[in-house]
N, CA and C atoms as a LAMMPS dump frame, in Angstrom:
ITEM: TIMESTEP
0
ITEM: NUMBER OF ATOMS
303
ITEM: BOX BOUNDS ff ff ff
-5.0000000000000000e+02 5.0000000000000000e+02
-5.0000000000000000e+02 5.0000000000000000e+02
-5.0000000000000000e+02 5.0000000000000000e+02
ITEM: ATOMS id mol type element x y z
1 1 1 N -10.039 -2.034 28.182
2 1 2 C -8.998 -2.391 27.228
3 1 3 C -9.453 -1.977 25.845
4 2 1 N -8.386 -1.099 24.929
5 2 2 C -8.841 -0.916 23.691
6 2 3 C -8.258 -2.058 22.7
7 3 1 N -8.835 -2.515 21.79
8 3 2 C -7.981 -3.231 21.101
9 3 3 C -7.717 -2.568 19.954
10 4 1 N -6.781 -3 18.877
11 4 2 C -6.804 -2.386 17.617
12 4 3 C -6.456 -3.555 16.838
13 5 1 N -7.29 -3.686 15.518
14 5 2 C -7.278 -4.664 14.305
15 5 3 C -6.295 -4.186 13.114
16 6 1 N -5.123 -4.571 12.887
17 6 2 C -4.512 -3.635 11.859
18 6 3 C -4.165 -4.67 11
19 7 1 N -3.921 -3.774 9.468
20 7 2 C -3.494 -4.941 8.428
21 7 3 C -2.023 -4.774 8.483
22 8 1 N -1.44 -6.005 8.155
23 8 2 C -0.225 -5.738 7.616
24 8 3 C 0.446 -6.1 6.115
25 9 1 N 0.624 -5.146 5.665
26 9 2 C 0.174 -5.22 4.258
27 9 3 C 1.458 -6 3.761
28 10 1 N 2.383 -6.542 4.531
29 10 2 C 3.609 -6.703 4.154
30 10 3 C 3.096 -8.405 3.703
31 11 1 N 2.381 -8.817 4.154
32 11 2 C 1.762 -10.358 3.703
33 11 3 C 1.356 -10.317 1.682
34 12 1 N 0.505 -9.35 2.111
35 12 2 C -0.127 -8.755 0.639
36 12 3 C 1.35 -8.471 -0.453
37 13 1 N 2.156 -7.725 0.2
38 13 2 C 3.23 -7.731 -0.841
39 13 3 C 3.961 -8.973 -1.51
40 14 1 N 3.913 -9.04 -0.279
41 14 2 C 4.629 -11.004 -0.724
42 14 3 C 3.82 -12.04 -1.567
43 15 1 N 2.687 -11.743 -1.378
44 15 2 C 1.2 -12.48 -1.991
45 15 3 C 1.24 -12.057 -4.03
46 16 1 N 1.595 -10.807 -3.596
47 16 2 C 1.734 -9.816 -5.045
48 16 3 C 3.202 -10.595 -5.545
49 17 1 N 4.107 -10.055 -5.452
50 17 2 C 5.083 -10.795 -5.811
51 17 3 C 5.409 -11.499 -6.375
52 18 1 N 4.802 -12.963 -5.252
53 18 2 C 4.603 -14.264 -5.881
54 18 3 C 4.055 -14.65 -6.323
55 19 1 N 2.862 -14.729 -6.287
56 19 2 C 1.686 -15.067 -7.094
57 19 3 C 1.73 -14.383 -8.725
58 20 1 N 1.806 -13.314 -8.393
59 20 2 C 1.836 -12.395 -9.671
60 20 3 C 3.085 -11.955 -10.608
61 21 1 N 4.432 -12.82 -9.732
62 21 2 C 5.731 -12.856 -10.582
63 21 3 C 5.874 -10.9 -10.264
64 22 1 N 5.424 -10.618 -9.787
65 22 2 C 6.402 -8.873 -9.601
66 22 3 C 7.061 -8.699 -9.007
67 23 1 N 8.173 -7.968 -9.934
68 23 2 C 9.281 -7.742 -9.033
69 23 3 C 9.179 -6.683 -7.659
70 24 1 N 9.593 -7.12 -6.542
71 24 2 C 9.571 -6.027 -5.524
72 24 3 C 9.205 -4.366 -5.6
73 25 1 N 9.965 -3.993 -6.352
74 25 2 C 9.574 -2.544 -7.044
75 25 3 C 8.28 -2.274 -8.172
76 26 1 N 8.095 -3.19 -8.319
77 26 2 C 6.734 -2.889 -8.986
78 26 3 C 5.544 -2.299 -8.01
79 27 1 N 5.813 -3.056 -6.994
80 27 2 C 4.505 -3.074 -5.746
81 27 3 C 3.935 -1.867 -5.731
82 28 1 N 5.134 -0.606 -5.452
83 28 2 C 4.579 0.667 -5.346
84 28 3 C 3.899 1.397 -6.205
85 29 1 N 4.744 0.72 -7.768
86 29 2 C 4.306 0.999 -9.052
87 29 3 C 2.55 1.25 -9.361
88 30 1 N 2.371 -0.323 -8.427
89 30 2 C 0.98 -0.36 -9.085
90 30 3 C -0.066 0.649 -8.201
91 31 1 N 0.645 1.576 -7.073
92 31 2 C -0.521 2.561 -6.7
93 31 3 C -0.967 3.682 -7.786
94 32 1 N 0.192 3.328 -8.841
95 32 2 C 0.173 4.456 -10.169
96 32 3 C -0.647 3.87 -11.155
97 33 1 N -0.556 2.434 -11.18
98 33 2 C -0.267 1.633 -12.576
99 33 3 C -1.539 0.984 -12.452
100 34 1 N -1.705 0.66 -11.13
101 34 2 C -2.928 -0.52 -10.935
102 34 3 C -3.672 -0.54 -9.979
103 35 1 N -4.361 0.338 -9.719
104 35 2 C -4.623 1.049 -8.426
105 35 3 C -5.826 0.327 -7.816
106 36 1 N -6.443 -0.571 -8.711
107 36 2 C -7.744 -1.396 -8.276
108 36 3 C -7.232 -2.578 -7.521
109 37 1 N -6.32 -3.311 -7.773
110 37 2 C -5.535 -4.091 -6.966
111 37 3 C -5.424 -3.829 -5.296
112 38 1 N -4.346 -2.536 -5.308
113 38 2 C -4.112 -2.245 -4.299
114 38 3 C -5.606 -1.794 -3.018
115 39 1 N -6.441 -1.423 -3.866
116 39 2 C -7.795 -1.18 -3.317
117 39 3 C -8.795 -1.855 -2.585
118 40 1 N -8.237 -3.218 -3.737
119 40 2 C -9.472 -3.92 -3.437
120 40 3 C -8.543 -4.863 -2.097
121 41 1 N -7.224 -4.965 -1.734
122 41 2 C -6.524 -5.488 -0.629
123 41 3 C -7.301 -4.565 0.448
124 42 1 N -7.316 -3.564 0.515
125 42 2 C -7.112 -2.322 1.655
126 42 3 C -9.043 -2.678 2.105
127 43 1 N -9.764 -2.535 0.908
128 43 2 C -10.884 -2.83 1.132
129 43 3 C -11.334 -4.608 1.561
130 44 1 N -10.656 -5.419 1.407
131 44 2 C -10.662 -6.923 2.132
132 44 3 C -10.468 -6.261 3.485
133 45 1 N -9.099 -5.601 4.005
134 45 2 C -8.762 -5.97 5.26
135 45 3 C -10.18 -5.259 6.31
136 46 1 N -10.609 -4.116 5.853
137 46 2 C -11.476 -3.718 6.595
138 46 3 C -12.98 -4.468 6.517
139 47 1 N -13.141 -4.701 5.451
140 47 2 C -14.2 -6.016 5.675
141 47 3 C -14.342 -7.143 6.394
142 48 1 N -13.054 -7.318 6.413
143 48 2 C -12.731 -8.64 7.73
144 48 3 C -12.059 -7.832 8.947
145 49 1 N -12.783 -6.661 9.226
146 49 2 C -12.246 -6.556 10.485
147 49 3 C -11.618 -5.271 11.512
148 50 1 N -10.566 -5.137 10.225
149 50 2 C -9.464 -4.181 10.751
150 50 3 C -9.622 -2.695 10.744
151 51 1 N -9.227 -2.515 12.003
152 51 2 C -9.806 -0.731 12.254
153 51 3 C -8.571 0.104 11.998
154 52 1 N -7.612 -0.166 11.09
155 52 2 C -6.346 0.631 10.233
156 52 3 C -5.895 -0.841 9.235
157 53 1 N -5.099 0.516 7.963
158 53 2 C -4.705 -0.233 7.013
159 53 3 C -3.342 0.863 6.84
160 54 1 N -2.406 -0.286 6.307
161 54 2 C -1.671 0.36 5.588
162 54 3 C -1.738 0.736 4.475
163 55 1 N -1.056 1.851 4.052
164 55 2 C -0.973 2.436 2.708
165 55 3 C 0.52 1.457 1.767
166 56 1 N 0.315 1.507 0.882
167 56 2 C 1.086 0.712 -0.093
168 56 3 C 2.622 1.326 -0.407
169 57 1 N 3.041 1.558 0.557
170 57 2 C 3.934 2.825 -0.003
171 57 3 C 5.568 2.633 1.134
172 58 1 N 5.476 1.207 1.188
173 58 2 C 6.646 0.533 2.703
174 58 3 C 8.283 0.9 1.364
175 59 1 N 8.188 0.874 0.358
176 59 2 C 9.264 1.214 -0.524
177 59 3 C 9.064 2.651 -1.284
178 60 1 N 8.359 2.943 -1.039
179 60 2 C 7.922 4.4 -1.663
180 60 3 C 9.11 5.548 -1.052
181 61 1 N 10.165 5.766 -0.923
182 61 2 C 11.366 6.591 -0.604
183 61 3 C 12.14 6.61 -1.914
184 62 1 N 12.625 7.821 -1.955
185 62 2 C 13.655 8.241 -2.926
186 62 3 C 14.95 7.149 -3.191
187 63 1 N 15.329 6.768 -2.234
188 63 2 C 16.435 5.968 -1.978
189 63 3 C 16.005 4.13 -2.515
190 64 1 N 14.837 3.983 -2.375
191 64 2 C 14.661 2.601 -2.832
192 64 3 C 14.18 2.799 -4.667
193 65 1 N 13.247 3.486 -4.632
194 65 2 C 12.927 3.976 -5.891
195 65 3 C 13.507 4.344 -6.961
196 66 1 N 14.433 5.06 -6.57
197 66 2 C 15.955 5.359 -7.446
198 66 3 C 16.861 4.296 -8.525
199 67 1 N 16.827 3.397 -7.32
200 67 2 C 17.354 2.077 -8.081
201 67 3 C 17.064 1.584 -8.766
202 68 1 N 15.889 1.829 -9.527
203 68 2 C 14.248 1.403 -10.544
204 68 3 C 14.72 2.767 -11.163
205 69 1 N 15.261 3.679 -11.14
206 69 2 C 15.036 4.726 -11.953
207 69 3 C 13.038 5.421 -11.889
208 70 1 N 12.627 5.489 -10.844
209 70 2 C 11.545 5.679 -10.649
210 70 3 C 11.442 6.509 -9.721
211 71 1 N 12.603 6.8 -8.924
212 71 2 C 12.459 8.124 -7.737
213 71 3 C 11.65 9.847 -8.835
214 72 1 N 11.301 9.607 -9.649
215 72 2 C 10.429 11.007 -10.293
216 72 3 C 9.437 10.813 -10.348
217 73 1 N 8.582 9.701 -9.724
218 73 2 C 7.874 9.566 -9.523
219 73 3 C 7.063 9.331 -8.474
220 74 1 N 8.076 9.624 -7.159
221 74 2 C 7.509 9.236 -5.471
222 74 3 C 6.388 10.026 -5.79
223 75 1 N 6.327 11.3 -5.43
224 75 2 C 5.379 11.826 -5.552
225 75 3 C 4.086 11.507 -5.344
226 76 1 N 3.786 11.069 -7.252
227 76 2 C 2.591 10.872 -7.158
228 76 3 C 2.672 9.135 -6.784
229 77 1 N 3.683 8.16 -6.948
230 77 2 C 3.106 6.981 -6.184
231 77 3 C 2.864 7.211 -4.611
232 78 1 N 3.633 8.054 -4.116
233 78 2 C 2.779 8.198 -2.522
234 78 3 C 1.392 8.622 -2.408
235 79 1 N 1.579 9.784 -3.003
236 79 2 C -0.046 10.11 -3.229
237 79 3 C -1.069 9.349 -3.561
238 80 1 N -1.087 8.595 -4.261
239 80 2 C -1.83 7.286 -5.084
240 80 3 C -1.494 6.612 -3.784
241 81 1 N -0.758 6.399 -2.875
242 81 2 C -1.196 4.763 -2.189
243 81 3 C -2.223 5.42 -0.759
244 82 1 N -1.948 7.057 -0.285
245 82 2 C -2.767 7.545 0.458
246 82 3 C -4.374 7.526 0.107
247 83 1 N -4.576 8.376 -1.104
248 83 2 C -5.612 7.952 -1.577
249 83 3 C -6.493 6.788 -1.775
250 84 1 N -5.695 6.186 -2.039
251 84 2 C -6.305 4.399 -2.312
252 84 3 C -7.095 3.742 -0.836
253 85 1 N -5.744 4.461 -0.135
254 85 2 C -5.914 4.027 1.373
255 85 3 C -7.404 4.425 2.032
256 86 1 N -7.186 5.591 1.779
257 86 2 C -8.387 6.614 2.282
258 86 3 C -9.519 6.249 1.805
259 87 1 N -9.882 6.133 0.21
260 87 2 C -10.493 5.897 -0.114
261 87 3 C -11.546 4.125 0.542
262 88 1 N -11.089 3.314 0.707
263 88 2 C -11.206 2.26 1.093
264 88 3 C -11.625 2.272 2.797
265 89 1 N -11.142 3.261 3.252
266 89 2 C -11.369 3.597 4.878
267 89 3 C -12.808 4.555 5.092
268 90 1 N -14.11 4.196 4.38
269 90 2 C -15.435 4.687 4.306
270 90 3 C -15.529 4.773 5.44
271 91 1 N -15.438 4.275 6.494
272 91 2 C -16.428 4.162 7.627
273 91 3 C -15.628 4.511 9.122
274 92 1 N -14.955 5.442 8.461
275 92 2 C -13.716 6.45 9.422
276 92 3 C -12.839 5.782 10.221
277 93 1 N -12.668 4.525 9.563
278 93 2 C -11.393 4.275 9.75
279 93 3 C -9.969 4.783 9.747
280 94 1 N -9.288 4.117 9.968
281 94 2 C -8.082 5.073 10.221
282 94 3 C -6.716 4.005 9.055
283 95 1 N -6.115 5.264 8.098
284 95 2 C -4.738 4.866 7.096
285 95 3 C -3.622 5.347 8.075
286 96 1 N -2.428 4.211 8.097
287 96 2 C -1.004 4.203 8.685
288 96 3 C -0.33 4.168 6.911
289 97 1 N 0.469 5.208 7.347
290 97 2 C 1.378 5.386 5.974
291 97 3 C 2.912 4.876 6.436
292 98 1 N 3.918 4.435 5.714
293 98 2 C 5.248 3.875 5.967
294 98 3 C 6.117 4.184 4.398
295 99 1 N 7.422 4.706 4.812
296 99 2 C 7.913 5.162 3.485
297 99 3 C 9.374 4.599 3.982
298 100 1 N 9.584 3.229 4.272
299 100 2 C 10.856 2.695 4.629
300 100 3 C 11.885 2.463 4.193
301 101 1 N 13.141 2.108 4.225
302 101 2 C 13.802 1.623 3.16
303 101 3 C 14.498 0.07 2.988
């Protein structure tokens, strides 16, 4: 039997949110804006455990982004939440990316 440990980062968003008063659309923001945040989540989950993480990027689509007037910027917020991801996945772990709407 293989198992697999995965984060689900959708806890973390909600955690962000509330705790931190941001609005929903910020979340993605901060793979641009605040990128140590999002890092240091991705780097918890694999410390406790998990052999994939998500990337920060579950609103990162043209179509959600837009509505923020921020779709000119998918781009590089996707890029920024891969990176972040990757970065945090030292020990060849494995990043799941999601660009939902």
């Amino acid at each position: 039997i293989f198992w697999i440990r995965t984060a689900d980062s959708l806890f973390e968003v909600l955690k962000l949110h509330l705790l931190l008063d941001l609005p929903l659309h910020r979340i993605e923001l901060m793979n641009k804006e605040n990128s140590t945040v999002i890092s240091s989540m991705a780097d918890d989950y694999f410390k406790n455990g998990s052999d994939i993480v998500l990337t920060n990027s579950f609103g990162g689509n043209s179509s959600r982004l837009s509505l923020h007037n921020l779709d000119s910027d998918l781009k590089e917020i996707n890029k920024n939440a891969v990176l972040i991801a990757k970065t945090a996945s030292k020990k060849f772990k494995n990043v799941q990316t999601s660009c939902s709407s």
